[in-house]
C-alpha positions as CSV (number, residue, x, y, z in Angstrom):
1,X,-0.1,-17.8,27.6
2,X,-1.8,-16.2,24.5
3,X,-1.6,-12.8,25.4
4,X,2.3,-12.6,25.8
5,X,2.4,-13.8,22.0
6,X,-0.2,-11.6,21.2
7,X,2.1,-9.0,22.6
8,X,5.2,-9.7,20.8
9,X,3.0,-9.9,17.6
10,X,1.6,-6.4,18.2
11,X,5.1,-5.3,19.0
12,X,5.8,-6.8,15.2
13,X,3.8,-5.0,13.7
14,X,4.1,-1.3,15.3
15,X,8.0,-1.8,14.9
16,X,7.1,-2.6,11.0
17,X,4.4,0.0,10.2
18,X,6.7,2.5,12.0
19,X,10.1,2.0,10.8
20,X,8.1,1.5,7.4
21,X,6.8,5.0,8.1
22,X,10.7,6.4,8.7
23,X,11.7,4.6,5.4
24,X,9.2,6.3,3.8
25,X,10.3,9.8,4.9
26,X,13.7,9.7,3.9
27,X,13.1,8.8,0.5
28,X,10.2,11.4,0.1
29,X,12.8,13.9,1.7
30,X,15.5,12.6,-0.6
31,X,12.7,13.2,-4.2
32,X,11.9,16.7,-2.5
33,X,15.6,17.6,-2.3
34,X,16.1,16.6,-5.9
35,X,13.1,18.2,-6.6
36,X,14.3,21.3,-5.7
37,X,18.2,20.9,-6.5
38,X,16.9,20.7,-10.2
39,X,13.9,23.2,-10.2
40,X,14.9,25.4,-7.3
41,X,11.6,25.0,-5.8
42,X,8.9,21.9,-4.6
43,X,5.0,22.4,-4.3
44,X,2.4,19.5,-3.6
45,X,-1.2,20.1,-3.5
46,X,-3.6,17.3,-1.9
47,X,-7.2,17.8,-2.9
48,X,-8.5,14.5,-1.4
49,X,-9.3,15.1,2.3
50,X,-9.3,11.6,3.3
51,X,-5.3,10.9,1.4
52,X,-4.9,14.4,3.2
53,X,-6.2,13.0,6.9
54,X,-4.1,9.2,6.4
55,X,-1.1,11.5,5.6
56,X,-1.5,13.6,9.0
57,X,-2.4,10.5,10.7
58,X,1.1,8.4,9.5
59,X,2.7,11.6,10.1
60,X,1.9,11.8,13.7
61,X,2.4,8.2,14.0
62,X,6.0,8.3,12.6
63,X,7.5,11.4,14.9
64,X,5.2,9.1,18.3
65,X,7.6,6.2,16.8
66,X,10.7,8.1,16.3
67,X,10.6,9.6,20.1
68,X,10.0,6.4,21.3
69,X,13.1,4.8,19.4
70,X,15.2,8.2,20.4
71,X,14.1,8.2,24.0
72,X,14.7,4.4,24.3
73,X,18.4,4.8,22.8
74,X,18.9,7.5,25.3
75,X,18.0,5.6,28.3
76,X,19.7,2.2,27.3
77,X,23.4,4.1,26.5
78,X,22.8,5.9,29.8
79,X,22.1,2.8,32.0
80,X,26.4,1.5,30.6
């Protein structure tokens, strides 16, 4: 019985971390655009390897979460 709650908790949580994540990249997209709409150009240096690495990391984790919302979309308008 604990493990189907631990389940749905787990599902909680990757659901907030990645929608989170997607949140996220809008508005960084949206303070690049403005960025650049102003200045005509954007440039971002990371020196810290480890911000650098959790950056990658979220990065990979957002576009695994946003083909797992897209392909589930897909395949729940198809089954109608």
């Amino acid at each position: 019985m604990a493990l189907p709650k631990f389940n749905h908790k787990l599902s909680i949580v990757i659901h907030t971390l990645g929608l989170s994540c997607l949140g996220g990249a809008i508005f960084l997209q949206i303070l690049v655009f403005l960025a650049i709409s102003q200045q005509g150009y954007f440039m971002a240096i990371e020196t810290n390897p480890l911000i650098l690495s959790a950056e990658i990391g979220l990065t990979a984790f957002t576009l695994a979460y946003f083909v797992y919302l897209y392909l589930k979309l897909m395949r729940s308008n198809l089954k109608r």
